[in-house]
Every structure is written in C-alpha cells, then in structure tokens.
C-alpha positions as CSV (number, residue, x, y, z in Angstrom):
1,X,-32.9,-12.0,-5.6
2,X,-29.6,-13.4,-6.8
3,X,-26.5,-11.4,-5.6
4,X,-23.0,-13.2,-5.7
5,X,-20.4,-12.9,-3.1
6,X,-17.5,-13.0,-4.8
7,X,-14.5,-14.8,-2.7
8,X,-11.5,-16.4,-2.6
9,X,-12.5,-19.5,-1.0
10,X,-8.5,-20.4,-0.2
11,X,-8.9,-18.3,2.9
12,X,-11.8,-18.5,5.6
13,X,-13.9,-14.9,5.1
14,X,-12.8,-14.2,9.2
15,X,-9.2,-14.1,7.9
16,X,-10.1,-12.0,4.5
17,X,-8.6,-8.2,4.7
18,X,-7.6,-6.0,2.0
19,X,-9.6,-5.7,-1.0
20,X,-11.7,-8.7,-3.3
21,X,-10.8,-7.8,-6.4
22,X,-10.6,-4.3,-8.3
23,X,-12.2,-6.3,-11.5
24,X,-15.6,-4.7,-10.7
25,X,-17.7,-1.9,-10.2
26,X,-17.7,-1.3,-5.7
27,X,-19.3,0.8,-3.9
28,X,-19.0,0.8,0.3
29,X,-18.7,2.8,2.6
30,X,-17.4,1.1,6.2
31,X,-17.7,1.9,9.4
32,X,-16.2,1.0,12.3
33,X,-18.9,0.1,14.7
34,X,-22.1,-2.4,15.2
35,X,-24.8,-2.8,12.7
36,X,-27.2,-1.5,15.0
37,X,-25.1,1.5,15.2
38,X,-24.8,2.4,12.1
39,X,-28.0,1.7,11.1
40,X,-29.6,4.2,13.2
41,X,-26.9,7.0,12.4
42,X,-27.6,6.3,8.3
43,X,-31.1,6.1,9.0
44,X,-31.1,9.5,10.7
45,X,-28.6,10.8,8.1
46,X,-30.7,9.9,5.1
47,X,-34.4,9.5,6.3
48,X,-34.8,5.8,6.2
49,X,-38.4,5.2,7.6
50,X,-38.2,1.2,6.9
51,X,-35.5,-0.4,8.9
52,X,-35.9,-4.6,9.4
53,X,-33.1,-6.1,11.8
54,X,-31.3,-9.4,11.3
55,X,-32.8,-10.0,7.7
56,X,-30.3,-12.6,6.5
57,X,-32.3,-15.5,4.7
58,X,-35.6,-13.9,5.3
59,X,-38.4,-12.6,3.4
60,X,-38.3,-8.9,2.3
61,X,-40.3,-6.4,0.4
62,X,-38.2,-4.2,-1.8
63,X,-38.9,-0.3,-1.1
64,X,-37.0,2.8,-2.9
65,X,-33.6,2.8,-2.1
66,X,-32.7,0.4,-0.6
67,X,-30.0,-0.9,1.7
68,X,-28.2,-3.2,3.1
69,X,-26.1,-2.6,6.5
70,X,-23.6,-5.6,7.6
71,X,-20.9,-6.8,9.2
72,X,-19.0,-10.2,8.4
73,X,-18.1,-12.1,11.3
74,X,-14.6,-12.2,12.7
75,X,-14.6,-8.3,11.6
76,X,-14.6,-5.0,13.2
77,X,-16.5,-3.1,10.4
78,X,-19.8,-2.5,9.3
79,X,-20.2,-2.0,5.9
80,X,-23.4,0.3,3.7
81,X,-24.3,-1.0,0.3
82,X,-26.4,-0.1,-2.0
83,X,-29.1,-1.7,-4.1
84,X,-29.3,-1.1,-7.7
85,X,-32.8,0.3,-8.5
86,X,-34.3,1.9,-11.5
87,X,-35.5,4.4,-8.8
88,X,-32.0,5.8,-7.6
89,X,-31.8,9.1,-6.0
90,X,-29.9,8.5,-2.7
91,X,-26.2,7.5,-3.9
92,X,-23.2,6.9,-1.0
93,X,-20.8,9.3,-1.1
94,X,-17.8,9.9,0.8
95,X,-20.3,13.0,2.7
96,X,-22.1,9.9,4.9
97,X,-18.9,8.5,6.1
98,X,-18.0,11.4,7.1
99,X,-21.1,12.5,9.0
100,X,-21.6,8.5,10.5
101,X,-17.5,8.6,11.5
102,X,-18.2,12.5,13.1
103,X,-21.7,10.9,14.9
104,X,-20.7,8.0,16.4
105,X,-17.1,9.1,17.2
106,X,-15.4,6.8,15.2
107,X,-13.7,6.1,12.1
108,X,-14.8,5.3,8.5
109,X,-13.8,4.7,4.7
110,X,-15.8,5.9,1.4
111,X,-14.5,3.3,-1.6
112,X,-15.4,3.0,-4.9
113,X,-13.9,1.4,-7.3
114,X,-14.6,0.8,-11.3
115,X,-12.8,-1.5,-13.5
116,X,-15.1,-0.1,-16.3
117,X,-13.4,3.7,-16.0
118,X,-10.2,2.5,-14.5
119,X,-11.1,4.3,-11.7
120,X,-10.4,4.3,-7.7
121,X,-10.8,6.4,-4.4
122,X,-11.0,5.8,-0.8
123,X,-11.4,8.7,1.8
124,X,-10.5,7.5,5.7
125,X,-12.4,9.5,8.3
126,X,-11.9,9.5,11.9
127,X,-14.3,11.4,14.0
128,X,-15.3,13.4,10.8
129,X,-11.7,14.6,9.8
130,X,-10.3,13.4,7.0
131,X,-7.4,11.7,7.5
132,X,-6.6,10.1,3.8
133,X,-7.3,10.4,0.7
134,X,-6.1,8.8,-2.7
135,X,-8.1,9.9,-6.2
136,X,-6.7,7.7,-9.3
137,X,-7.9,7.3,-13.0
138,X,-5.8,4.7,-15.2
139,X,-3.2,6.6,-17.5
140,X,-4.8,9.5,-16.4
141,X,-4.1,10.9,-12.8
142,X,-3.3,10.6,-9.0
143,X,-4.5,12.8,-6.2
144,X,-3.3,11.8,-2.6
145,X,-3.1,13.6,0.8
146,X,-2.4,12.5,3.8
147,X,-2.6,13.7,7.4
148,X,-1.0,10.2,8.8
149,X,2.2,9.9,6.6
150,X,4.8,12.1,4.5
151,X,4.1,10.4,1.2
152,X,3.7,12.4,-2.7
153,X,1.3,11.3,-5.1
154,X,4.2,10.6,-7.0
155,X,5.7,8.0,-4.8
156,X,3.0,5.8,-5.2
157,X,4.1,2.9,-8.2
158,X,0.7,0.9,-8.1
159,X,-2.4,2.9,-6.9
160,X,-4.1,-0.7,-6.6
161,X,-1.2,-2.3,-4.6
162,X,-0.7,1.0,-2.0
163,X,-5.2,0.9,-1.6
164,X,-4.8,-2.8,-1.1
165,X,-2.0,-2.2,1.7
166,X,-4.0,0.6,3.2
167,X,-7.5,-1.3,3.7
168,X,-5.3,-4.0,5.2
169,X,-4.0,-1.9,7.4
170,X,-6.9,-0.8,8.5
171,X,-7.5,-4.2,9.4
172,X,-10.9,-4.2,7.2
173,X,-11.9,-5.7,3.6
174,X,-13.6,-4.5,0.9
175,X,-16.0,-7.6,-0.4
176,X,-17.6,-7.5,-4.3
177,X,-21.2,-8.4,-4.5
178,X,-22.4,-8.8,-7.6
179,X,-25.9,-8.7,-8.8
180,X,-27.2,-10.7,-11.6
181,X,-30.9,-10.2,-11.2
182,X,-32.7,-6.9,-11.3
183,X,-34.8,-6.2,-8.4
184,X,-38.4,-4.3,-8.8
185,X,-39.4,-2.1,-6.1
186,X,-43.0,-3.7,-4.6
187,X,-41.2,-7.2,-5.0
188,X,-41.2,-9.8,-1.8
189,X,-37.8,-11.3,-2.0
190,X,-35.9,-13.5,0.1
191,X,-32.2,-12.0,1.3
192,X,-30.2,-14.4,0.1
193,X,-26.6,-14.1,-0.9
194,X,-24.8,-16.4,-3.0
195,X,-21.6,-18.6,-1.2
196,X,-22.5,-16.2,1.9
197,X,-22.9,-18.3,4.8
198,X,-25.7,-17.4,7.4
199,X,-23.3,-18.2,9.8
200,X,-20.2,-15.7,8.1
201,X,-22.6,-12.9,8.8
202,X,-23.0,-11.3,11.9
203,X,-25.6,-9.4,11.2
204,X,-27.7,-7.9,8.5
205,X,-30.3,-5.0,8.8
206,X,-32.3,-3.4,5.5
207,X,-32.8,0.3,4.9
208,X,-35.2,1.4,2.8
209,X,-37.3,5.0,1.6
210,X,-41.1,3.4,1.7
C-alpha cells in the first residue's frame, strides 16, 4: 500500500487547521467525536461487518469497500475516508454525516473537493440539521445558505478562501491523501501512510464489506 500524506511540514500536524490544499481530488466527511464512536455509528449506518481497531502500521486484508476511520492527534475530529477500489458501490455522501451528526448528537462536515472539475462543497451538520452549506463550480456557479450567518452567495469573492476560513473555524482540517498504488481486494497489506507519523495518529480503525 503506498498512500501519501500530503503536508506542509512548516507547521507541526497538532497545529494544522483549515484545508491541505484544494490542488486534489478530497473526499471526507468529519465528525466530531472518537474513532470508536464513529466507527460504530458508520458501521451501523452502512453494514460494515469487518471492523479492526488501532490498525496503524499493521497487517491488513483488503475487503470491498473499504475504510478508513481516524483522528490526528492534537484534534477534535474524526475523519471517514474512503478507499479507491475497482469494486465501489458505497460512496460518502453528505447523507452519512448527517445521519452520524443526528446519532451521536453532535456535529459534522461532508467535503469534497476536485481540482480536476474546479469543483467544491462542504455541508455542516449539527445534530442532523444542516447548518451550512456552500456548492461552487469554477466560472460556473455558487450556491450558499446559511442558518449561522446573514451572508448572499454573492458576497463571497473566493469560494476557496471563505471554505478555508470556515473549516478553520470549525477548528478542524481537511488533510489530502493521496494514493499512488492500486489496492486489490483479497490483498494482505500493511497500513502504512507516507510522512504520517504513528505517533501523529491517535487512532485508526478499518471498515470494510467482507
């Protein structure tokens, strides 16, 4: 398995908020609570019957979709993120962050973001009521609505500079892995990250359809 972390090593990843870069495809959705948490509301949510514990820089077996659930050390979020399989058929949508926020009684973000379509969306959750939402597509369009602050779509200059303040503001950070080596499901892999530190992670569980 080789997956990069991508980083700005100028800052220690405790101090990291905001968002990486938006020069990538990302796909998380975060939630504000343990690992152990919010592994067993996504496993209940999506039928995961393969859940290991603590899996960082151990031996694996691939399954169908599979998943990783983690949280960086030094920060309050979880965070749900997806392997990419030839056998996809379970994608994150902004729907399970806003079933895991309504669950466990707390709050959570959907984000994607694709420098390939010039694309980027983030819904905020709390409880399961949407709180914020911003919808953008490069030279194209701009949806936002907002149940925390009197602001028009058309206010916003720099869609990437107002969801780079927001995800600060919610004092959490949106990483960019980056994977550079295809992954066959049957395969025995160890969980290794690329300039992620075992000791930057606080922990990491794996979800998986067997």
């Amino acid at each position: 398995m080789l997956i990069y972390f991508v980083r700005d090593k100028d800052i220690s990843l405790d101090q990291h908020r905001g968002l990486e870069t938006i020069d990538a495809n990302v796909l998380f959705v975060l939630i504000r609570a343990s690992v152990e948490q919010v592994s067993q509301a996504f496993s209940n949510l999506r039928q995961m019957n393969v859940w290991e514990r603590n899996i960082y820089e151990r031996e694996i077996d691939i399954h169908n979709e599979s998943f990783l659930v983690f949280q960086l050390r030094g920060h309050p979020w979880s965070l749900i993120y997806k392997f990419n399989l030839p056998s996809n058929r379970i994608y994150l949508t902004e729907e399970d962050a806003q079933s895991i926020s309504e669950s466990l009684g707390t709050s959570a973000i959907f984000y994607a973001g694709s420098d390939t379509c010039g694309t980027m969306e983030y819904h905020l959750y709390h409880h399961g009521i949407l709180q914020e939402k911003l919808s953008f597509e490069e030279e194209v369009s701009i949806e936002f609505q907002s149940q925390l602050r009197q602001i028009e779509a058309g206010d916003i200059k720099s869609a990437y500079r107002f969801t780079m303040d927001f995800i600060r503001e919610q004092d959490a950070y949106i990483p960019c892995l980056i994977e550079v080596e295809d992954l066959k499901v049957g395969q025995r892999t160890k969980l290794h990250i690329e300039d992620l530190m075992p000791d930057e992670v606080e922990r990491m569980d794996y979800l998986a359809q067997q």
